[in-house]
N, C-alpha and C positions, 0 to 999 in steps of 0.2 A: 245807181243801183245799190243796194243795203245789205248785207251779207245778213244770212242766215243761219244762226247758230246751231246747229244738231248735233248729233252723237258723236262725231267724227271731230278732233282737234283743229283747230285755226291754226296752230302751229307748232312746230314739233311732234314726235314723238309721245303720246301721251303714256306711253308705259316706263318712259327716259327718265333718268332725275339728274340727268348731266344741267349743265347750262343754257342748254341749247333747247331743252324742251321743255316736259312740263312734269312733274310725276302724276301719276292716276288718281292722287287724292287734293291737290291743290290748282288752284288757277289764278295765274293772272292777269287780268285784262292785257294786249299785246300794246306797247306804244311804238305803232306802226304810224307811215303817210298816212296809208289807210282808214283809222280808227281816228287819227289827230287828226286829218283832215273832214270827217262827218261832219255835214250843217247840225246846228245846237238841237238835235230833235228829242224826244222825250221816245221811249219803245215800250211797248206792249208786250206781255207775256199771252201764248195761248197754251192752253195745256189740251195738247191732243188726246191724253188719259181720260179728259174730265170732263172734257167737250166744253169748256169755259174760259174764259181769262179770270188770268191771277188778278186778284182785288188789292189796292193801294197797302203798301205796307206789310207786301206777304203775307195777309191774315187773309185765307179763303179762296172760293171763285166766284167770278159771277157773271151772270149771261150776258149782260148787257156792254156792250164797247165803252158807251158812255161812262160805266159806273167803274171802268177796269182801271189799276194804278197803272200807273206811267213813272218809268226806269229812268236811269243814265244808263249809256249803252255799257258801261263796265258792270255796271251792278244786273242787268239784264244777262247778259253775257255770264256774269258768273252763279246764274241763275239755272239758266239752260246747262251750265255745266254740271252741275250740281247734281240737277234732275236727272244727266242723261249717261250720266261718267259710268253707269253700271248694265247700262242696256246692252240686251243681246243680239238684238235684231237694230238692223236702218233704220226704224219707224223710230225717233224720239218720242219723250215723255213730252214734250214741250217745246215750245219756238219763238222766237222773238221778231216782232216784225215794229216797222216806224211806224209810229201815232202821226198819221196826218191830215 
């Protein structure tokens, strides 16, 4: 199973700027089992905003899966953060799911 990146921190604290967490304006990918252990898979962005996936190279979206860029799970990850670090409600701006 592929963890799901949303609004809510994968680790810490995201309001903390101790060590231990993370502050509300920086992210970085966690080097966890978890994350070190993923098969080499490329991730998809969807942007539930826009009703589209993000297009190769953070330039745009577009409807088709085919035509959609493909991540490393850190750059994905700090994608969805990015997008979601100011949301007010549960709904994300955006989600990252495995290309497979």
């Amino acid at each position: 199973m592929f963890p799901v990146v949303m609004r809510r921190p994968l680790f810490g604290n995201p309001r903390s700027t101790d060590n231990k967490g993370m502050s509300a304006n920086t992210f970085t990918a966690p080097s966890t089992p978890m994350a070190d252990n993923l098969p080499p898979v490329k991730w998809l962005i969807w942007s539930i905003e826009h009703n589209a996936w993000w297009a190769p190279a953070r330039c745009g979206y577009v409807q088709q899966r085919a035509e959609a860029g493909r991540y490393s799970w850190a750059e994905a990850a700090q994608i969805c953060f990015d997008a979601n670090r100011f949301k007010k409600s549960d709904i994300p701006n955006e989600a990252m799911c495995p290309d497979e």
